[in-house]
N, CA, C and O of each residue as an XYZ file, in Angstrom:
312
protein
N      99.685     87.106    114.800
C      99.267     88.051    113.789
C      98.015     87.500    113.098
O      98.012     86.377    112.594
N      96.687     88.514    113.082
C      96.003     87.685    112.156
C      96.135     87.837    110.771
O      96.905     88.545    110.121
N      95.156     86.966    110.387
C      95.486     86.616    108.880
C      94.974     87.514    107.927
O      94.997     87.333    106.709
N      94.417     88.686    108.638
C      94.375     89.906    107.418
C      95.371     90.727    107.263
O      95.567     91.456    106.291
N      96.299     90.576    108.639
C      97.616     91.380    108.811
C      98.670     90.626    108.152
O      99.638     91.239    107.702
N      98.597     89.503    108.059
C      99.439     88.399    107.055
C      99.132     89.031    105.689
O      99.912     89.837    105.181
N      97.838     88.606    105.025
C      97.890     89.258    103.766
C      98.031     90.653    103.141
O      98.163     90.768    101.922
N      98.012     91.410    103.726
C      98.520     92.892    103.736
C      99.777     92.921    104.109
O     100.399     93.260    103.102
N     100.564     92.747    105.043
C     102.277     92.415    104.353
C     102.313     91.783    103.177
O     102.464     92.572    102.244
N     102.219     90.492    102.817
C     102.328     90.078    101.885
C     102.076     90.992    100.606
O     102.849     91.296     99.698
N     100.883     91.297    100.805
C     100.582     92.302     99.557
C     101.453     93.425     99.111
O     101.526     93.603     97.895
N     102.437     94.574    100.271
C     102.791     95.166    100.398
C     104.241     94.710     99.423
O     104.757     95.121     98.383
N     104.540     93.568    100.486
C     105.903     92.786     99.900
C     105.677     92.999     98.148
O     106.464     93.749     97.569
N     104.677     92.372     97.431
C     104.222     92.061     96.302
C     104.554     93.161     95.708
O     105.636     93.250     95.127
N     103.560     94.307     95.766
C     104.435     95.745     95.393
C     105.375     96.473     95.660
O     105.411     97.655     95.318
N     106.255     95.906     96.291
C     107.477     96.483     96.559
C     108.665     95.875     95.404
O     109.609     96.425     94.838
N     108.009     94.198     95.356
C     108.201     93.614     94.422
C     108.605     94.107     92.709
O     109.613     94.201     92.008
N     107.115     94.336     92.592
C     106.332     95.112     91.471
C     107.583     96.344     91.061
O     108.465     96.414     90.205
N     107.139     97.166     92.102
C     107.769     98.765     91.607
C     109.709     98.545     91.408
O     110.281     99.308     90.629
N     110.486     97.533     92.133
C     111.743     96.776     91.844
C     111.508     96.636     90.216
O     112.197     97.350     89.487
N     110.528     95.711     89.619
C     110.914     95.226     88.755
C     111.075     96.338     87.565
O     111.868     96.524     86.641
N     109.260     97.327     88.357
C     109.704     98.649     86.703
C     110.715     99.355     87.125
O     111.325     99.745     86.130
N     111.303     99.790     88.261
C     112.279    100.844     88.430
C     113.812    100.074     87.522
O     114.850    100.708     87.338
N     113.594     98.636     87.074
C     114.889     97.867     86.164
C     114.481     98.144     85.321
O     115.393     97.882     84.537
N     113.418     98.677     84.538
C     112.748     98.880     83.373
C     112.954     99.887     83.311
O     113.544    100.051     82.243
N     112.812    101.084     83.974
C     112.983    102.266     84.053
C     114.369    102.850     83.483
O     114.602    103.822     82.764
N     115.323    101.742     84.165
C     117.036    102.510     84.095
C     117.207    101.682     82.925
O     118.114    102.119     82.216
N     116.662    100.652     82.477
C     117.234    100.120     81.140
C     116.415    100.081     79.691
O     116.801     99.606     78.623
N     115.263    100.683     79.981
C     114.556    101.018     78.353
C     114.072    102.201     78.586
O     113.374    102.572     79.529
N     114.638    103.030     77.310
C     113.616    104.189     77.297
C     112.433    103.954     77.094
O     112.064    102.798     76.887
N     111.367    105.243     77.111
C     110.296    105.437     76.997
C     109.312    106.089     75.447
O     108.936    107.256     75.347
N     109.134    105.293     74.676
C     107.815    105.734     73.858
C     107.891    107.945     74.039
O     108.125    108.627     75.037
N     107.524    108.436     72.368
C     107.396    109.602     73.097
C     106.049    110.074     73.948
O     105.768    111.198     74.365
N     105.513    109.167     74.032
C     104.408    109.151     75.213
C     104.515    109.545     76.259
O     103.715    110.279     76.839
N     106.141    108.861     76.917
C     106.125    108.789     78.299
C     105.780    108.064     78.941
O     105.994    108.323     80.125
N     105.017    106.673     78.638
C     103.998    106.023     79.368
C     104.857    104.591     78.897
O     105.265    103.721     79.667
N     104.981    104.619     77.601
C     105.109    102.501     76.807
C     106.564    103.129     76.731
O     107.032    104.188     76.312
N     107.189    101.681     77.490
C     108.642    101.621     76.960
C     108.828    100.919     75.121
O     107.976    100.388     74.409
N     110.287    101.218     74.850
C     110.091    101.408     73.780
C     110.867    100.457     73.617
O     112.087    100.612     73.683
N     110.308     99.321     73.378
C     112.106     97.628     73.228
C     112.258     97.749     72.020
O     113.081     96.965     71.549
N     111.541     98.780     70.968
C     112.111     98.808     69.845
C     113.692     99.203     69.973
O     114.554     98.353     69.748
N     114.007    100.477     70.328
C     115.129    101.258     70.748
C     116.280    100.413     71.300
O     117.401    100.476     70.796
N     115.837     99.189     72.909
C     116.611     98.663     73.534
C     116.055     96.934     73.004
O     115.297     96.366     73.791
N     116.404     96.275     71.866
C     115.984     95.130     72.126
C     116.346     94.260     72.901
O     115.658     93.243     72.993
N     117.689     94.428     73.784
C     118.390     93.263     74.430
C     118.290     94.026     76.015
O     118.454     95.216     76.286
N     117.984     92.958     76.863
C     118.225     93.310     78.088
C     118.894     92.216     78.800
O     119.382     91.374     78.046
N     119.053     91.996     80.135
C     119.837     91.179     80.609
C     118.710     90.029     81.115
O     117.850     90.246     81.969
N     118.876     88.974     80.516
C     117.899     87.911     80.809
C     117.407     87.232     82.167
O     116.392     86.824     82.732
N     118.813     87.381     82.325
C     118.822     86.447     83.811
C     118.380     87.168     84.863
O     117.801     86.646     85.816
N     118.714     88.888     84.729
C     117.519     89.734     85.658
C     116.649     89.427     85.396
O     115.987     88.749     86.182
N     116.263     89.696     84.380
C     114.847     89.654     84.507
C     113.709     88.618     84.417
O     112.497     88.836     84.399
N     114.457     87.280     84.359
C     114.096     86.589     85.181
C     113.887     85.959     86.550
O     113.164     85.070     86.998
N     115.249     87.167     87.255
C     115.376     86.777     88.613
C     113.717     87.514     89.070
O     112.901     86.953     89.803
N     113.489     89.195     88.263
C     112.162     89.689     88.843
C     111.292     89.593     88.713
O     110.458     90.305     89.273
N     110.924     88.352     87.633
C     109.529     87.140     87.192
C     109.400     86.329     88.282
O     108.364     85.966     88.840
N     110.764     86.026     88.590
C     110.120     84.570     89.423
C     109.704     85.089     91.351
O     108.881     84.557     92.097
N     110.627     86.259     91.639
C     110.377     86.947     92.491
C     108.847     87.736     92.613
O     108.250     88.061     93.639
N     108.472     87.906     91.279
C     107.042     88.470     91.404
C     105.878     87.053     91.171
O     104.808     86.992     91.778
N     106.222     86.286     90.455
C     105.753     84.770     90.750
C     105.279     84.276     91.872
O     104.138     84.099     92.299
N     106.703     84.015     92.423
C     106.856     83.426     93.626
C     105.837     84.106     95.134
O     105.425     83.414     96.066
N     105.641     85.616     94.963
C     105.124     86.408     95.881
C     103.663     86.061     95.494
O     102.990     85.439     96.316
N     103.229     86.347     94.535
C     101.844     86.143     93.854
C     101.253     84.838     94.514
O     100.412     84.719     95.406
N     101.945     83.913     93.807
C     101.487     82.532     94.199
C     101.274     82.389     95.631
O     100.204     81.938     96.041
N     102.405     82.810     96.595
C     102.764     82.688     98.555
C     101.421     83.264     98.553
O     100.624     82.561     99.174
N     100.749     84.705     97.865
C      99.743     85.359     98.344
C      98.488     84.885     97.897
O      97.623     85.586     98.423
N      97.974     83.997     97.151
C      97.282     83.353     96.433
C      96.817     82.399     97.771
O      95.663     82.143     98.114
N      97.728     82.081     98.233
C      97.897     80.656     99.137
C      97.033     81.227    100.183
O      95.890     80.791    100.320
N      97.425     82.035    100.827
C      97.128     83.139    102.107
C      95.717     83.292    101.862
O      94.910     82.897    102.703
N      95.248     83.973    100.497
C      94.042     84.427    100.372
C      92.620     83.249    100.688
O      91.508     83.149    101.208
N      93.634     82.556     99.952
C      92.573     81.099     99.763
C      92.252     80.613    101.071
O      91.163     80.056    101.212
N      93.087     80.742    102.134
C      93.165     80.384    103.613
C      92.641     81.294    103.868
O      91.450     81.274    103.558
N      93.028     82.263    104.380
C      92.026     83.374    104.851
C      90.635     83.758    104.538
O      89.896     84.120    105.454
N      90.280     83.715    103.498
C      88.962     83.711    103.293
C      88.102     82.648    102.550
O      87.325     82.733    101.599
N      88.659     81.291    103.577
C      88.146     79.867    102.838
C      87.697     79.790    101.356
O      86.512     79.548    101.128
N      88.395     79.943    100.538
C      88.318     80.187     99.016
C      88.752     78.675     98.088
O      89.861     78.166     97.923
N      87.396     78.242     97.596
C      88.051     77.045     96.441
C      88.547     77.665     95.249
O      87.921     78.295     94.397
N      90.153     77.306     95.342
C      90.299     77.355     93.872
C      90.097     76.350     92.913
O      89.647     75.223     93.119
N      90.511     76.905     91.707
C      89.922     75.676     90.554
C      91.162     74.868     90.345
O      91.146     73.898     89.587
């Protein structure tokens, strides 16, 4: 596989990631009457340990893809 087809899964993975974490946001804080900003006034407590499981899961993907990028397109990071 080349390595642009590597980082485009990856990426994909990442937002699949992503849209997991708001669709937990979704079922557990309402919404602002905006529609748009959830409202943690309303829900201040959520379950921690989720949502740390979908930090470190979106972390963890970020960083794997960080790695990839830097390889793939010979990139110094700082």
């Amino acid at each position: 596989m080349e390595k642009k087809e590597i980082v485009q899964k990856e990426l994909e993975k990442l937002m699949e990631i992503r849209g997991d974490f708001l669709d937990f946001f979704d079922t557990n804080i309402s919404k602002k009457s905006d529609k748009i900003s959830f409202d943690f006034v309303k829900n201040p407590t959520l379950d921690s340990k989720k949502c740390y499981e979908f930090f470190f899961k979106l972390d963890y993907q970020a960083r794997k893809l960080r790695g990839l990028l830097v390889e793939a397109y010979d990139l110094k990071p700082e």
